[in-house]
FITOR-997418 format. One record per atom (N, C-alpha, C): residue in one letter; x negated, y, z. Coordinates in steps of 0.1 Angstrom, whole numbers, padded with zeros to 4 digits, always signed. Each point is the difference from the previous one (the first is absolute). Last residue first. Layout:
aXYZ ...
END
This chain:
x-0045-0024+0157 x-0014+0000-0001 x-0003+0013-0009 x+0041-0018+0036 x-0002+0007-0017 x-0018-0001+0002 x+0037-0020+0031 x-0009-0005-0006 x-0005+0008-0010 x+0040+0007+0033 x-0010+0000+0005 x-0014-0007-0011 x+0047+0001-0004 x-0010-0015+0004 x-0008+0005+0006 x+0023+0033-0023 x+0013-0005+0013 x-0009-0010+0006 x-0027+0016-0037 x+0005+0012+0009 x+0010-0006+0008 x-0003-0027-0033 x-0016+0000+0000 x-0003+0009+0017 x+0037+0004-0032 x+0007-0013+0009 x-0016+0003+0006 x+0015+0044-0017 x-0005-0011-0001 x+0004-0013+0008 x+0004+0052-0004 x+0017-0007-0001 x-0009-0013-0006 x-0033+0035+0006 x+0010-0001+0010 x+0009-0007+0003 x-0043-0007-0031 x+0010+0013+0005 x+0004-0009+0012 x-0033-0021-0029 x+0014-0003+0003 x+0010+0007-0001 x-0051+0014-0018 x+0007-0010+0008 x+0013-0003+0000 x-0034+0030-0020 x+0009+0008+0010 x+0002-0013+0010 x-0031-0011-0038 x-0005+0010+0012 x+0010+0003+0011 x+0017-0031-0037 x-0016-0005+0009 x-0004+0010+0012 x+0033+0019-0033 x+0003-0012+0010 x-0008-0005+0010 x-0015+0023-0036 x+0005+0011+0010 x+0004-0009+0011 x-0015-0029-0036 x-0011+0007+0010 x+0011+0011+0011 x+0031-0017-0030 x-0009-0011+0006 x-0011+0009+0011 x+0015+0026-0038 x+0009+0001+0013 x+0000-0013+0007 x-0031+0007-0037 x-0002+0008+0014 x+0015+0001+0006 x+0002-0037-0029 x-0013-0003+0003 x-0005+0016+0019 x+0040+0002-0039 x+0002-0011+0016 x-0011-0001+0006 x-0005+0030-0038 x+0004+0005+0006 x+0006-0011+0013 x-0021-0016-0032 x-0012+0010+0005 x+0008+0005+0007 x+0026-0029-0027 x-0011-0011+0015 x-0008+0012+0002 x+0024+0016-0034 x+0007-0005+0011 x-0006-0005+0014 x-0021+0016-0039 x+0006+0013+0004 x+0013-0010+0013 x-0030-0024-0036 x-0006+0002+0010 x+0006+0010+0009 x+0017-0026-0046 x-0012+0003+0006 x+0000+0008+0018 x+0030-0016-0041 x+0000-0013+0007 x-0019+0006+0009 x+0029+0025-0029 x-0004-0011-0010 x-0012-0003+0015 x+0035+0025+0012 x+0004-0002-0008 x-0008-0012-0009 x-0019+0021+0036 x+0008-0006+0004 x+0008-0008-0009 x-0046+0036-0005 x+0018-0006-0002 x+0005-0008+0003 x-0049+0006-0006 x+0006+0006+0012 x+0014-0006+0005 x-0045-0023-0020 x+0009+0003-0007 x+0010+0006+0015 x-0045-0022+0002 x+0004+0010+0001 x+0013+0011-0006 x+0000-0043+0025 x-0002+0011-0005 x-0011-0004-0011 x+0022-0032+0028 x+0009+0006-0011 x-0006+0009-0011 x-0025-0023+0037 x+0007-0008-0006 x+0003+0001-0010 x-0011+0030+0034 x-0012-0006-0007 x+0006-0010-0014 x+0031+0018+0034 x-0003+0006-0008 x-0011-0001-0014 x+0014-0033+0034 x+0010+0000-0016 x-0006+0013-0005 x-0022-0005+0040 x+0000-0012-0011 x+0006+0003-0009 x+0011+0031+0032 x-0013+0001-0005 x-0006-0006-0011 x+0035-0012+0026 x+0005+0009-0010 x-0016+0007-0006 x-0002-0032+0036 x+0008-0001-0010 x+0002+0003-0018 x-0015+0018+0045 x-0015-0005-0007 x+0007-0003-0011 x+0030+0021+0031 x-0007+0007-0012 x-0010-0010-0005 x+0025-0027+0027 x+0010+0007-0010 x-0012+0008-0012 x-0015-0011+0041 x-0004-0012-0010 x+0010+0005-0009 x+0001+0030+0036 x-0013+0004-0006 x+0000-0017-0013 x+0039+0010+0025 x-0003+0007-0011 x-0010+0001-0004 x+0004-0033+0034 x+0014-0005-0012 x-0007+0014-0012 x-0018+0006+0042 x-0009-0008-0009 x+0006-0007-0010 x+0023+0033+0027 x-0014+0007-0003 x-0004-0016-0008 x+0041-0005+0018 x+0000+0013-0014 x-0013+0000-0005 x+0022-0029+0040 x-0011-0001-0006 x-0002+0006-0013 x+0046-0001+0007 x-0009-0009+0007 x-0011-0002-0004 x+0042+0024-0012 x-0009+0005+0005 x-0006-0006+0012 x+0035-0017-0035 x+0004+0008+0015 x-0013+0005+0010 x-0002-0009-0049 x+0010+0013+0003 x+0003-0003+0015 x-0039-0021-0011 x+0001+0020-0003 x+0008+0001+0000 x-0003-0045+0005 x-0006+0005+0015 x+0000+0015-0006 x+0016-0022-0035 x+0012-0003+0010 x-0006+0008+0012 x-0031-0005-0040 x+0010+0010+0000 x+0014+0002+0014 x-0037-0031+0000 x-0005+0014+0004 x+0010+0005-0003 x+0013-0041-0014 x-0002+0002+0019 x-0006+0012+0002 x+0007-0004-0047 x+0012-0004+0004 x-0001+0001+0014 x-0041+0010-0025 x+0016+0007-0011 x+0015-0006+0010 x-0042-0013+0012 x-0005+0008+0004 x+0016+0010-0004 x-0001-0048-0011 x+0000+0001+0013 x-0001+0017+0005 x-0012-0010-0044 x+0012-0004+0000 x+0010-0001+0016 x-0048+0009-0011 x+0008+0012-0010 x+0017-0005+0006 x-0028-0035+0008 x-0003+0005+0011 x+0004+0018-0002 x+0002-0035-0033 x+0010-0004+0008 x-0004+0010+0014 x-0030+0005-0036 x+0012+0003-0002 x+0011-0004+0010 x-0043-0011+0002 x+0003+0011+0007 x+0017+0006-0005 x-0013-0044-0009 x-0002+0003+0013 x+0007+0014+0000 x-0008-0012-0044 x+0014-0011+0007 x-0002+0006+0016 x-0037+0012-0025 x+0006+0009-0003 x+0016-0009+0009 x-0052-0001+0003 x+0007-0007+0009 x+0017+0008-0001 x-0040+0022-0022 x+0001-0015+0002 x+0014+0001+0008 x-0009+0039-0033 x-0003-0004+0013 x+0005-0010+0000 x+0004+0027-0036 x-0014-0005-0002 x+0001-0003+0015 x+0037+0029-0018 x-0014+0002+0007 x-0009-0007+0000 x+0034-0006-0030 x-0003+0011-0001 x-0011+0004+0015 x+0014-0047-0003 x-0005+0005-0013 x-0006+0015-0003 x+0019-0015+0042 x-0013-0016-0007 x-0005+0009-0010 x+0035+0025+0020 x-0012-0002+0011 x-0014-0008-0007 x+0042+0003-0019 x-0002+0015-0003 x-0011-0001+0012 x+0024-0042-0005 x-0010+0003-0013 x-0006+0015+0003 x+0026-0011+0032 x-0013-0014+0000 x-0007+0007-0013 x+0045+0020+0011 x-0015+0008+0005 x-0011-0012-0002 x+0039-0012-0022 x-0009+0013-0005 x-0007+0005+0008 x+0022-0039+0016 x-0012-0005-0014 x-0006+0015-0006 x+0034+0006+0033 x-0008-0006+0004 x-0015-0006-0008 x+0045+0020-0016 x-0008+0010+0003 x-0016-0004+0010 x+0037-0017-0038 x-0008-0009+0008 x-0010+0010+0006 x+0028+0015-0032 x+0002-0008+0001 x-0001-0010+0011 x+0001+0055-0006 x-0008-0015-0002 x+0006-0008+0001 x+0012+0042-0009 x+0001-0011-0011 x-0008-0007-0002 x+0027+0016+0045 x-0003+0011-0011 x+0000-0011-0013 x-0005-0032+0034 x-0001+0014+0009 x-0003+0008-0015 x+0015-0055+0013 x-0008+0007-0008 x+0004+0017-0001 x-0005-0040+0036 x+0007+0001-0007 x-0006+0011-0011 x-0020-0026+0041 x+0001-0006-0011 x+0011+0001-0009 x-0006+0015+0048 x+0008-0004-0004 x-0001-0006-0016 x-0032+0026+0018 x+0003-0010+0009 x+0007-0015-0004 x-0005+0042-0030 x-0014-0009+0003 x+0004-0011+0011 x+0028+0035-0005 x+0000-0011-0009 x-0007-0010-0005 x+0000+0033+0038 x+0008-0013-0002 x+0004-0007-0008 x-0032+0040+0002 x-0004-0013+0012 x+0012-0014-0001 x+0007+0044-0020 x-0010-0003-0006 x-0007-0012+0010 x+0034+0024+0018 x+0006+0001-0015 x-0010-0007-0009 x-0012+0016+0047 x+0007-0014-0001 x+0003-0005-0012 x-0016+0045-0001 x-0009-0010+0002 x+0002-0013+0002 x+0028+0036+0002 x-0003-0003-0012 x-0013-0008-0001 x+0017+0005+0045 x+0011-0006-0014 x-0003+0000-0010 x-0029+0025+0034 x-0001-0013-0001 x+0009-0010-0007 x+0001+0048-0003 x-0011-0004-0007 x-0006-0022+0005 x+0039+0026+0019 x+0003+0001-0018 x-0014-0012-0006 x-0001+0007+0045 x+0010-0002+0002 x+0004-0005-0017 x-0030+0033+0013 x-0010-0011+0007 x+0011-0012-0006 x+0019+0040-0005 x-0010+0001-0005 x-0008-0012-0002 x+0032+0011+0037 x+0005-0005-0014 x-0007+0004-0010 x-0021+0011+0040 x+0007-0011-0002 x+0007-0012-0008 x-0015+0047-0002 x-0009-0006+0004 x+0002-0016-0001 x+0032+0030+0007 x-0005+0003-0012 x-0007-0010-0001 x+0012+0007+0040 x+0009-0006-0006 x-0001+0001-0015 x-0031+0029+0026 x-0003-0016+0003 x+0011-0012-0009 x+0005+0048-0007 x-0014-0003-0003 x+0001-0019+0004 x+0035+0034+0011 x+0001-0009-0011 x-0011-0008-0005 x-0001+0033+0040 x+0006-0013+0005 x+0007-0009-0014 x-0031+0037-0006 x-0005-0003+0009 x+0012-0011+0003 x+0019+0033-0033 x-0015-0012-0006 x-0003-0005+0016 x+0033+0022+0012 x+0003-0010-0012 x-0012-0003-0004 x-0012+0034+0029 x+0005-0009+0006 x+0005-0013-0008 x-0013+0037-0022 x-0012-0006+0010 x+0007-0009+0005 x+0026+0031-0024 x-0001-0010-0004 x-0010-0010+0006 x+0003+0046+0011 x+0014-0010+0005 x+0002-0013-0004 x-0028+0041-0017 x-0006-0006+0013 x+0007-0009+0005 x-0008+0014-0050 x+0014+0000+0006 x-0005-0012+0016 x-0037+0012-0033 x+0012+0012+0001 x+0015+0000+0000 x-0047-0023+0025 x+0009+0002-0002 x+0005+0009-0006 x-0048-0010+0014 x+0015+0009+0003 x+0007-0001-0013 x-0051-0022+0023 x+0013+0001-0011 x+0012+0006+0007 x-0040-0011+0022 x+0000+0009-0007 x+0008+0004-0013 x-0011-0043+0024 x+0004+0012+0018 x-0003+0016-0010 x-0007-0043-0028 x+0013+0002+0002 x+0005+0011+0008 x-0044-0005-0016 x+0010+0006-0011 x+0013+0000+0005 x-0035-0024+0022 x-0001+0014+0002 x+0013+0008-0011 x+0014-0047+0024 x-0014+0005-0012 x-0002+0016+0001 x+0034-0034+0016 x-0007+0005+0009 x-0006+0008-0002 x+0048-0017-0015 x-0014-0001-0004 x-0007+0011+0007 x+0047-0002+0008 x-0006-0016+0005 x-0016-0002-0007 x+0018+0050+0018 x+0004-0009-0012 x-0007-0011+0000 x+0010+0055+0025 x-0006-0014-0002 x+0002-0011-0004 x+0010+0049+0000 x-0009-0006-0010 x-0002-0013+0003 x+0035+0038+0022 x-0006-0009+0004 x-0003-0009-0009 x+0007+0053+0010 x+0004-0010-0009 x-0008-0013+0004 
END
């Protein structure tokens, strides 16, 4: 039976299968998975970068631009709130574009997770999603980092250039 599988790890060269046939479908869905993953997770991140850009109003903000300024100025207590916000706003629209076509993944997802980190600080400690806490941006925040670590993959623009870091 042939165990071998795109993860290298000791746990992987010791996993069996209880349908040995399927190895191959996970092993050549993995990357194209991967992809559209990288792919999703960089559109829903555009979805939140353009209305900021674009100065329209996103869900039931009105002015989603003025709400990261205040949710930075006021609820974190950090200077230079107008700046970094517009730099949330860059990170939400040109990082999200270089993640779905997988450019430069590793340092787009590691500023993504610091991010999400902020809002968690931000939001929390309140969990629920529902009353506006923390269970969303925790879970983008590590699928950012996983990003950060794995990289691009395979089906990257970053990967055809020859450029991935």
């Amino acid at each position: 039976m042939n165990t071998r599988h795109h993860d290298t790890g000791p746990a992987a060269a010791h996993e069996r299968l209880l349908v040995p046939q399927l190895e191959s479908v996970y092993r050549h869905a993995e990357p194209v998975l991967y992809a559209l993953l990288r792919l999703v997770f960089g559109i829903v991140m555009l979805t939140h970068g353009l209305p900021k850009a674009l100065g329209v109003s996103h869900g039931s903000m009105a002015d989603p631009m003025a709400g990261s300024t205040r949710l930075i100025q006021d609820v974190m207590g950090l200077p230079f709130a107008p700046q970094l916000a517009f730099l949330v706003m860059l990170l939400e629209t040109g990082g999200a574009l270089m993640l779905a076509l997988g450019f430069w993944a590793r340092p787009v997802g590691l500023l993504i997770a610091l991010q999400m980190a902020g809002i968690c600080y931000a939001l929390g400690p309140t969990w629920p999603w529902i009353d506006r806490g923390i269970e969303f941006p925790f879970l983008m925040g590590f699928l950012a980092l996983y990003i950060a670590v794995r990289g691009s993959g395979r089906f990257a623009l970053d990967r055809r250039l020859g450029m991935s870091i």
